[in-house]
C-alpha positions as a printed Julia matrix, in Angstrom:
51×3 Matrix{Float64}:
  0.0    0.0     0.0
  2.74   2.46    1.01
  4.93   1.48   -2.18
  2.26   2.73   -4.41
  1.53   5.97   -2.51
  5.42   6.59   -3.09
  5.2    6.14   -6.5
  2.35   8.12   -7.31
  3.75  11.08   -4.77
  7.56  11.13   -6.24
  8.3   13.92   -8.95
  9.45  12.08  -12.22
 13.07  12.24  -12.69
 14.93  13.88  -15.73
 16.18  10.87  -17.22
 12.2    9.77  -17.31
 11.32  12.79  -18.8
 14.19  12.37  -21.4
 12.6    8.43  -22.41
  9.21   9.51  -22.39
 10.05  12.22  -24.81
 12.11   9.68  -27.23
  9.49   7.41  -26.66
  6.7    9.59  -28.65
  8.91  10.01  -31.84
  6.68   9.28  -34.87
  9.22   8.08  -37.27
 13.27   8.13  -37.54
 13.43  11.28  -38.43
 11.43  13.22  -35.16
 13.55   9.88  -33.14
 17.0   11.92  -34.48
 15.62  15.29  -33.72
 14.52  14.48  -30.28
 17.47  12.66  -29.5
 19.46  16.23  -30.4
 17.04  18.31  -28.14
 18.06  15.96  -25.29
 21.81  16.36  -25.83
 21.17  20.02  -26.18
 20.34  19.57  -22.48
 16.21  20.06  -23.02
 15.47  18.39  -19.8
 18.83  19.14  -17.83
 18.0   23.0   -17.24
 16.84  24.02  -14.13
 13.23  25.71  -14.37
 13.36  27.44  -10.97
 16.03  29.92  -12.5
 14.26  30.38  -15.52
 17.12  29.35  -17.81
């Protein structure tokens, strides 16, 4: 019972954010465009400073 209430109370971590993203490519293409947004750092910046 508790596991689940940690699961659905614990923010989702970058690296989640990063395969969920890839994960929603259409075709090769959007997969190798994606894939440069994340090495960009598209999920790495920190929202709280606004960068």
């Amino acid at each position: 019972m508790f596991a689940n209430l940690k699961k659905a109370i614990r923010s989702i971590s970058a690296s989640e954010r990063e395969a969920a993203y890839l994960n929603e490519a259409g075709d090769r293409i959007d997969l190798e465009l994606r894939q440069r947004e994340v090495d960009r750092g598209l999920f790495r910046r920190n929202r709280n400073l606004g960068l």
